[in-house]
Every structure is written in structure tokens, then in C-alpha cells.
C-alpha positions in Angstrom: 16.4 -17.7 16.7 15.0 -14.6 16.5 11.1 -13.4 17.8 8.7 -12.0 14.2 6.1 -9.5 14.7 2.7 -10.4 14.0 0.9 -7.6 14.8 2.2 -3.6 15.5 0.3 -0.8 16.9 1.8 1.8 14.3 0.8 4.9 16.3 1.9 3.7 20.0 5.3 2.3 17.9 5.3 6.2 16.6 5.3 5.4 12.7 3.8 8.0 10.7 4.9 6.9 7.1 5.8 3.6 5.6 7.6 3.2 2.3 7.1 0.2 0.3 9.2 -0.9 -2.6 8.3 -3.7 -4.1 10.7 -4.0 -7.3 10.0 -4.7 -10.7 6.6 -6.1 -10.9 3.6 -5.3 -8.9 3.0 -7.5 -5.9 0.3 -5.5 -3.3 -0.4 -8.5 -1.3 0.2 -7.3 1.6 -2.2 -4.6 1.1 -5.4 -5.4 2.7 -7.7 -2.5 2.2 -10.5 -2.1 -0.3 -8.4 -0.2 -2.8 -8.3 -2.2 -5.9 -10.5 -2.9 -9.2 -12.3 -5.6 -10.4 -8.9 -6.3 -11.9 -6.6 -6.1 -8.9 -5.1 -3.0 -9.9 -4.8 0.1 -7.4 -7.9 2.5 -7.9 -5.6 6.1 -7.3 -5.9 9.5 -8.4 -2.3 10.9 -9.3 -1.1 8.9 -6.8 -3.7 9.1 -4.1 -5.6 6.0 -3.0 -9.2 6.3 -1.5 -8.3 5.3 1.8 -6.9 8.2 3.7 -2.9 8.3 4.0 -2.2 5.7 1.3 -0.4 7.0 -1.5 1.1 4.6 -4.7 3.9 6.3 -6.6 5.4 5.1 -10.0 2.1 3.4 -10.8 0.8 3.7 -14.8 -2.1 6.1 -15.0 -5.5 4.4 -14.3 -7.2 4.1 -17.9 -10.5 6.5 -17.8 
């Protein structure tokens, strides 16, 4: 049996970057930050998220 992590302090662990691929269909549940639309969908510009050090890459362009 082996021990999960609950919880990681990313900066004592020394992680700077995290790449997240989530497949064929959008899933950003584990995403917990206030980043998204009234429709769920990533709020980004070219890529950049509003939150500082998030990025989302291969995303559709947000509609105007």
C-alpha cells in the first residue's frame, strides 16, 4: 500500500512549473482558482490566465 499526498508545499518541494494534460476534452476540476466564466470556461488572454503564473495552452480563443 502505498502513502497519497494530500497536501504539497510546491516552493519548499522546489517546483516551479507544472504541466497539465488533460486529453481530449476539457476537465479543469482540479483547478481551484477564480479563473473561469459564468460558463466554466477559462477566462485567458493568448494563453495567460488572470492569476499570476497560470498559463492554458491549446485552448479555442475566448469569444470577444
Amino acid at each position: 500500500m502505498t502513502n497519497s499526498i494530500e497536501e504539497l508545499d510546491l516552493a519548499d518541494a522546489g517546483i516551479t512549473s507544472i504541466v497539465w494534460c488533460s486529453g481530449f476534452r476539457y476537465d479543469f476540476g482540479i483547478i481551484q482558482l477564480p479563473v473561469f466564466d459564468d460558463s466554466s470556461q477559462p477566462v485567458h488572454h493568448r494563453g495567460v490566465a488572470r492569476c499570476p503564473g497560470l498559463y492554458f495552452l491549446g485552448l479555442k480563443a475566448p469569444l470577444p
